[in-house]
PDB file with SEQRES, HELIX, SHEET and CRYST1 records, atoms N, CA, C and O in Angstrom:
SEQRES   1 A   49  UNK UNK UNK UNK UNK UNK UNK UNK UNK UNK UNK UNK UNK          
SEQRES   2 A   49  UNK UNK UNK UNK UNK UNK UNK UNK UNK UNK UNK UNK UNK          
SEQRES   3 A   49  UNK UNK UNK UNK UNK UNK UNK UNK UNK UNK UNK UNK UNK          
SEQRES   4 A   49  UNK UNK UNK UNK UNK UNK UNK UNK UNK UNK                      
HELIX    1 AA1 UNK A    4  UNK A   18  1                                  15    
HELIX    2 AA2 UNK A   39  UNK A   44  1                                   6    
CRYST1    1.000    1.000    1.000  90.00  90.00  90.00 P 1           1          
ATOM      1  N   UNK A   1      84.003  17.932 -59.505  1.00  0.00           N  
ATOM      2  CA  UNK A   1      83.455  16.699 -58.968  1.00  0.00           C  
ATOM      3  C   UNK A   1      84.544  15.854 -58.311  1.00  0.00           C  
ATOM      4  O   UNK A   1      84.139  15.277 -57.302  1.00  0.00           O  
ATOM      5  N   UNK A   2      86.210  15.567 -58.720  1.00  0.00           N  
ATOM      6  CA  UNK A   2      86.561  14.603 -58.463  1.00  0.00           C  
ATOM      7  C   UNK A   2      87.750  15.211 -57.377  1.00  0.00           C  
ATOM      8  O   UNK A   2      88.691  14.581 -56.894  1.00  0.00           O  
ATOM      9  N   UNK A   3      87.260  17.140 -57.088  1.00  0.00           N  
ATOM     10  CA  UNK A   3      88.017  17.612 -55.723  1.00  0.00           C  
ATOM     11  C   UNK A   3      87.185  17.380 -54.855  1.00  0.00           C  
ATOM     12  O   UNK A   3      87.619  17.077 -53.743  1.00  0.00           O  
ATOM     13  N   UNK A   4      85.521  17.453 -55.098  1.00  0.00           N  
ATOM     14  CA  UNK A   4      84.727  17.181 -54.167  1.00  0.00           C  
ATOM     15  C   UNK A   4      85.064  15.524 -53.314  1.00  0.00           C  
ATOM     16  O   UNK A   4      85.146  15.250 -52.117  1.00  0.00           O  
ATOM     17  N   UNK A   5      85.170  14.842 -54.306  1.00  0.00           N  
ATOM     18  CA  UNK A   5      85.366  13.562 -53.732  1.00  0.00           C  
ATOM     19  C   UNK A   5      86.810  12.711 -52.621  1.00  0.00           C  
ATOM     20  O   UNK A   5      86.958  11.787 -51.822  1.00  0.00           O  
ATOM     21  N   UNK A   6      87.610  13.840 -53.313  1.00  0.00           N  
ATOM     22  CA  UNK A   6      89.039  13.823 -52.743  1.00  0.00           C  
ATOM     23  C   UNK A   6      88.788  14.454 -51.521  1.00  0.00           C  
ATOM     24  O   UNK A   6      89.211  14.000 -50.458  1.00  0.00           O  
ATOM     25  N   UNK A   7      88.194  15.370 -51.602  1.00  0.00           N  
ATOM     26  CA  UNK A   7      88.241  16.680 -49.902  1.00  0.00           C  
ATOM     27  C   UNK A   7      87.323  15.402 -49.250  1.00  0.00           C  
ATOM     28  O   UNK A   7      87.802  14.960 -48.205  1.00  0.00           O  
ATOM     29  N   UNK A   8      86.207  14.817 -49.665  1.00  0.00           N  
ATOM     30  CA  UNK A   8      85.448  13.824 -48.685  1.00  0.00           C  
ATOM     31  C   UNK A   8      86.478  13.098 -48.047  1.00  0.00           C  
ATOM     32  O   UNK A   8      86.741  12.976 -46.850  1.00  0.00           O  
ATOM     33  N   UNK A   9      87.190  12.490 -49.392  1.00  0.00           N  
ATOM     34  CA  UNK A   9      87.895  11.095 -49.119  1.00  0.00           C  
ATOM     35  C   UNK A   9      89.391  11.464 -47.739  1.00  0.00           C  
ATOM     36  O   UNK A   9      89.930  10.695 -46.943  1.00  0.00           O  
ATOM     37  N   UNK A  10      89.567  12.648 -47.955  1.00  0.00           N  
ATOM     38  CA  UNK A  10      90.609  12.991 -46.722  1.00  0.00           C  
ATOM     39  C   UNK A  10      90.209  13.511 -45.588  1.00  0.00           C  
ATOM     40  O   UNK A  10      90.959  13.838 -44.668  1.00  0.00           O  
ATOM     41  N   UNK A  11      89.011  13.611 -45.604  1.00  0.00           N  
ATOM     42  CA  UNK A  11      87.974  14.257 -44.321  1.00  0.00           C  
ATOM     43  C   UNK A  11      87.430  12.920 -43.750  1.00  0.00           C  
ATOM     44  O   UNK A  11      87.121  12.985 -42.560  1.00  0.00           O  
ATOM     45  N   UNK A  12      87.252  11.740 -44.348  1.00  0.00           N  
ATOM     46  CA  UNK A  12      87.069  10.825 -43.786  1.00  0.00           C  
ATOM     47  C   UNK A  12      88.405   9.758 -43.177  1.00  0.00           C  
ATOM     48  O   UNK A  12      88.454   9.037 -42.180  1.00  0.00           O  
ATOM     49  N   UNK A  13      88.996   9.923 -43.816  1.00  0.00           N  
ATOM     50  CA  UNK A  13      90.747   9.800 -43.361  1.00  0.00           C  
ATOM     51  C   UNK A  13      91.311  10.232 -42.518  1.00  0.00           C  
ATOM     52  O   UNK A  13      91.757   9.460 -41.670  1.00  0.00           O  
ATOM     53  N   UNK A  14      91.525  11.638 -42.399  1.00  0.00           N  
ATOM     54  CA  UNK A  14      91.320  12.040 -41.072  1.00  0.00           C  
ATOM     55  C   UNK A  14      90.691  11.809 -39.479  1.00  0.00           C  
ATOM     56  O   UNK A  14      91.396  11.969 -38.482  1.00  0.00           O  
ATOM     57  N   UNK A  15      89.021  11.344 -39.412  1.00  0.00           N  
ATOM     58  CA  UNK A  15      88.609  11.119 -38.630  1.00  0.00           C  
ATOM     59  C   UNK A  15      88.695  10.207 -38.605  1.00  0.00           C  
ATOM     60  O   UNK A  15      88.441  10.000 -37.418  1.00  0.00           O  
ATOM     61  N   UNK A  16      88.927   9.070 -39.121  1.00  0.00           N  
ATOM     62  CA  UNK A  16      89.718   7.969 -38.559  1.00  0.00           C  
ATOM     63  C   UNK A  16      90.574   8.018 -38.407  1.00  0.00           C  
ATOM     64  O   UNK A  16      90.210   7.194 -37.568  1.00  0.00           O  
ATOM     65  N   UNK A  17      91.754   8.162 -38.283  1.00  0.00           N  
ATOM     66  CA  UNK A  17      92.992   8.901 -38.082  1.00  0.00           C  
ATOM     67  C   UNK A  17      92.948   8.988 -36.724  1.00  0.00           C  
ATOM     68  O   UNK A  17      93.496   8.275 -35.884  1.00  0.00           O  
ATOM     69  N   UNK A  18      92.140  10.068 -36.577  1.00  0.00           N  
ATOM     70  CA  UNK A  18      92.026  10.701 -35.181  1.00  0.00           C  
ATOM     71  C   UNK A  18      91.309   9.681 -34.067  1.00  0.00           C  
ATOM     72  O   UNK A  18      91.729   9.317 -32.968  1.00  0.00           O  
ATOM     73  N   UNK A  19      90.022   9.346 -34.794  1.00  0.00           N  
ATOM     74  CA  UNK A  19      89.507   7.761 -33.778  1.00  0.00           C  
ATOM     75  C   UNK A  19      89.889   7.197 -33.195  1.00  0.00           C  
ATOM     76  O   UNK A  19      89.466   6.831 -32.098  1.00  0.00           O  
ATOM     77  N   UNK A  20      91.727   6.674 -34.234  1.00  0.00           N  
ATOM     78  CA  UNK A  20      91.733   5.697 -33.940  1.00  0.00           C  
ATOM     79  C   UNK A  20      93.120   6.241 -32.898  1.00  0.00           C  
ATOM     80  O   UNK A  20      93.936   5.447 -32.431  1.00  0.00           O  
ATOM     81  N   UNK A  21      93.151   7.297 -32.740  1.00  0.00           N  
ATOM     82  CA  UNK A  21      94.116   7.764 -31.487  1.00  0.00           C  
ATOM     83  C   UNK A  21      93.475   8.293 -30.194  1.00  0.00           C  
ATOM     84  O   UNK A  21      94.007   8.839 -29.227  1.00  0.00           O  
ATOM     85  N   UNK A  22      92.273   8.005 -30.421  1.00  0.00           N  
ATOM     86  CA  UNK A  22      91.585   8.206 -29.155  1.00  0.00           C  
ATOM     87  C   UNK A  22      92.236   7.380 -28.054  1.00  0.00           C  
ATOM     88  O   UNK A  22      92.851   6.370 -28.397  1.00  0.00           O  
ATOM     89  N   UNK A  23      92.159   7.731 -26.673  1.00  0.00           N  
ATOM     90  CA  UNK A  23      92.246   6.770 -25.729  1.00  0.00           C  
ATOM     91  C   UNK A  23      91.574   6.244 -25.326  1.00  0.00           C  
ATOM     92  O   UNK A  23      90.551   6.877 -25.065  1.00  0.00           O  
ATOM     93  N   UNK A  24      91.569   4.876 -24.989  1.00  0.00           N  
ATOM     94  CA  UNK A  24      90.835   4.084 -24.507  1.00  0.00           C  
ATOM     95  C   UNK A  24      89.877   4.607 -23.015  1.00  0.00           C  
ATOM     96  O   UNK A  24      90.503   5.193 -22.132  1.00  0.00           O  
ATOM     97  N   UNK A  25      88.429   4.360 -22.838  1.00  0.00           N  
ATOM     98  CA  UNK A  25      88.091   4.187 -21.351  1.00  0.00           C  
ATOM     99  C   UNK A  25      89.005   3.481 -20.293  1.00  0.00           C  
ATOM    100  O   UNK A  25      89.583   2.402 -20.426  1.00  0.00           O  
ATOM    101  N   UNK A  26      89.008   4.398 -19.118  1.00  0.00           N  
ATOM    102  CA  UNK A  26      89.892   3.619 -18.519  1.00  0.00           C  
ATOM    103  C   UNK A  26      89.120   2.312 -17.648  1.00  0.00           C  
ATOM    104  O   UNK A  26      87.890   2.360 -17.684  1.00  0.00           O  
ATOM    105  N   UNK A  27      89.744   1.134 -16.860  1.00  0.00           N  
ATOM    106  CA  UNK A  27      89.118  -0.189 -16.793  1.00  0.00           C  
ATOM    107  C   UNK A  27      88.728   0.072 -15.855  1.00  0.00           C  
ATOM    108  O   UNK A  27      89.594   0.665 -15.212  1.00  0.00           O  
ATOM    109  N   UNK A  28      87.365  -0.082 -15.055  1.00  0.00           N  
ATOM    110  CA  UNK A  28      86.862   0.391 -13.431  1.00  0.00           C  
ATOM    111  C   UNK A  28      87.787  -0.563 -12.388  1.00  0.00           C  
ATOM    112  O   UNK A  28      88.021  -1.757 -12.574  1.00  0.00           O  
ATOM    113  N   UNK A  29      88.114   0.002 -11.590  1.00  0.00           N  
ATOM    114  CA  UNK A  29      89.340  -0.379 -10.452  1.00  0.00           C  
ATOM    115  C   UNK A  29      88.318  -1.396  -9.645  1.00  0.00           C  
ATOM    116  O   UNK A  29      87.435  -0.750  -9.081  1.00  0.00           O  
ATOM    117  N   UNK A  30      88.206  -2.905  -9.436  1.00  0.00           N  
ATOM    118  CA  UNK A  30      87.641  -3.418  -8.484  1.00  0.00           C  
ATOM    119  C   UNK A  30      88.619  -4.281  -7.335  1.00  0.00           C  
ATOM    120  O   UNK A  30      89.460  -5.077  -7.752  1.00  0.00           O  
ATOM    121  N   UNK A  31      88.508  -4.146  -6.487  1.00  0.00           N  
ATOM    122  CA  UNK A  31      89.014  -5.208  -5.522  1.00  0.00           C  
ATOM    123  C   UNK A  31      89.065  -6.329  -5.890  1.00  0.00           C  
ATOM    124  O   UNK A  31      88.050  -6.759  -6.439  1.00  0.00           O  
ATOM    125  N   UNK A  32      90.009  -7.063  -5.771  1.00  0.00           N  
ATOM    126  CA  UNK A  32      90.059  -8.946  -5.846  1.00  0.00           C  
ATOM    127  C   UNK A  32      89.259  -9.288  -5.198  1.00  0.00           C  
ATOM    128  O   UNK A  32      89.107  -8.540  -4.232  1.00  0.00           O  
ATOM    129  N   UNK A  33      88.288 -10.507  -5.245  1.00  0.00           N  
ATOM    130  CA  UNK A  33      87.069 -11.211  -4.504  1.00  0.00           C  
ATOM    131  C   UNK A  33      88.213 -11.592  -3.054  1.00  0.00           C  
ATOM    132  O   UNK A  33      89.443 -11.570  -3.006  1.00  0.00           O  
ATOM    133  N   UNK A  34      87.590 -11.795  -2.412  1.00  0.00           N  
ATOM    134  CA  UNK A  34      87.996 -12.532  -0.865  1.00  0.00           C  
ATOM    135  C   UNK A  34      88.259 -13.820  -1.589  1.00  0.00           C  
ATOM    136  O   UNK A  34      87.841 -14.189  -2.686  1.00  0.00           O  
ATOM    137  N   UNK A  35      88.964 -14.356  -0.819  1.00  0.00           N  
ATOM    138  CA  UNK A  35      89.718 -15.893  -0.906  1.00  0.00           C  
ATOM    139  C   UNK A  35      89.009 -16.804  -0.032  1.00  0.00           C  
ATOM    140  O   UNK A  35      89.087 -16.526   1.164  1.00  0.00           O  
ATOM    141  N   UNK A  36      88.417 -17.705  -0.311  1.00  0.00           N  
ATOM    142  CA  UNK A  36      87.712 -18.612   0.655  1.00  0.00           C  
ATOM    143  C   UNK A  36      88.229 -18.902   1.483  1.00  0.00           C  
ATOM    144  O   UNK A  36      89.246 -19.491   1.117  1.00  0.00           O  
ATOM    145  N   UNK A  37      88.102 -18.814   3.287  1.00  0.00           N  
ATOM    146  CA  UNK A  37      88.792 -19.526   3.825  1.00  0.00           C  
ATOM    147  C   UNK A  37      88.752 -20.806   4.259  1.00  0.00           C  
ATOM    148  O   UNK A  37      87.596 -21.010   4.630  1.00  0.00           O  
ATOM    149  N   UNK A  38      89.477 -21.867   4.420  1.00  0.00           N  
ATOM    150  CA  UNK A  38      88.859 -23.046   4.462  1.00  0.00           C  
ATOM    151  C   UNK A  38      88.358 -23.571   6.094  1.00  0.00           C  
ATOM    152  O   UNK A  38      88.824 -23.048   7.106  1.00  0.00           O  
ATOM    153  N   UNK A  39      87.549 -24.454   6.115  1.00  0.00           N  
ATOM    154  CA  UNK A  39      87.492 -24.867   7.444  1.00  0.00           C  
ATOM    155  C   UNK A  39      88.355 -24.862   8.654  1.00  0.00           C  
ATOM    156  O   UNK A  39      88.035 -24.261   9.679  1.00  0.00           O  
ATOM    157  N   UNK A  40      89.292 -25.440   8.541  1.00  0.00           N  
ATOM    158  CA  UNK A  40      89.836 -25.393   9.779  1.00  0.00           C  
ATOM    159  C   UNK A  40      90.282 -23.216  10.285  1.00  0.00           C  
ATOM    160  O   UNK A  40      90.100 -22.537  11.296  1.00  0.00           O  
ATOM    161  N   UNK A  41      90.866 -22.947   8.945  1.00  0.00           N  
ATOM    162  CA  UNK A  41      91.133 -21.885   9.363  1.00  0.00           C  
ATOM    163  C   UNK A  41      89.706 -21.130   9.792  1.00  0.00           C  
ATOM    164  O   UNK A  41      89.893 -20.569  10.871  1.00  0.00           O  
ATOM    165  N   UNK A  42      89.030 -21.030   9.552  1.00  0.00           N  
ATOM    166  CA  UNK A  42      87.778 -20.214   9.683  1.00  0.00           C  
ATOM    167  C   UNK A  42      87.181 -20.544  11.308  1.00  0.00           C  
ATOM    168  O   UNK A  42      86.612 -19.760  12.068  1.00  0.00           O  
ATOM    169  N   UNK A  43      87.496 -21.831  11.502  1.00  0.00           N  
ATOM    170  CA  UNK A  43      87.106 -22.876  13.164  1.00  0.00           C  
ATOM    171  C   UNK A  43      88.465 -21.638  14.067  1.00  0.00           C  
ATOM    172  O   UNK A  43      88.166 -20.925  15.025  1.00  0.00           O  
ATOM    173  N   UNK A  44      89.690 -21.689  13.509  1.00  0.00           N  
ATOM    174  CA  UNK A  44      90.605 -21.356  14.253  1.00  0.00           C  
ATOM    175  C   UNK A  44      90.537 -19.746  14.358  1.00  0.00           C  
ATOM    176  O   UNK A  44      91.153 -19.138  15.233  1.00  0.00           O  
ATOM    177  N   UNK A  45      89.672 -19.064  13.315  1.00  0.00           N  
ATOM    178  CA  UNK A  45      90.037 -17.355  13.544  1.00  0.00           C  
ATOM    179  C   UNK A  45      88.503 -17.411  14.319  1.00  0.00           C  
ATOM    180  O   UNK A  45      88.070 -16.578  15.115  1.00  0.00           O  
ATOM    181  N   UNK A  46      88.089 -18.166  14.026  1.00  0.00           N  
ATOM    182  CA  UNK A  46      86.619 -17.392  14.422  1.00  0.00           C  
ATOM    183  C   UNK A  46      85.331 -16.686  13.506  1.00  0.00           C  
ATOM    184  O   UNK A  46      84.192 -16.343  13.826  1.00  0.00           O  
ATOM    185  N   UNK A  47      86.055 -16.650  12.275  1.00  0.00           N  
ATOM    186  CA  UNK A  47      85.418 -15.964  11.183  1.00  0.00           C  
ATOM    187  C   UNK A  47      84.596 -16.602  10.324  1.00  0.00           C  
ATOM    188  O   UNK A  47      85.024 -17.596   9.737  1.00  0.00           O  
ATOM    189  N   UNK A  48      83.303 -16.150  10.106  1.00  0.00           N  
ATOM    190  CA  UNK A  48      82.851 -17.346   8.741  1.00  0.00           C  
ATOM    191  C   UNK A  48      82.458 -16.388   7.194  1.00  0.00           C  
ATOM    192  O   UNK A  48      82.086 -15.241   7.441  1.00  0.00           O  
ATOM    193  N   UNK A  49      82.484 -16.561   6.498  1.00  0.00           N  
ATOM    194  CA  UNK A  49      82.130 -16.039   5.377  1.00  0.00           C  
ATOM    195  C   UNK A  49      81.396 -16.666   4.560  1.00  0.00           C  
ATOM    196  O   UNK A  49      81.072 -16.143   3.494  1.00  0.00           O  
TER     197      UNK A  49                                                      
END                                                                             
């Protein structure tokens, strides 16, 4: 009974163990938002957003 409980208790030790060396998901790559441009510049390129 108390190898049964030991073999659990290191089988669950283990997989955490191992869990917790998993690697992380990696972070999805997004572009930086556009930068507002302000009035005058936007009058002077021509551009509006």
């Amino acid at each position: 009974m108390l190898t049964r409980v030991t073999r659990g208790l290191v089988a669950l030790g283990l997989t955490l163990a191992i869990a917790a060396c998993a690697t992380a998901p990696a972070a999805s790559i997004q572009p930086p938002p556009m930068k507002q441009l302000d009035a005058k510049t936007q009058l002077e390129s021509g551009r509006r957003y």
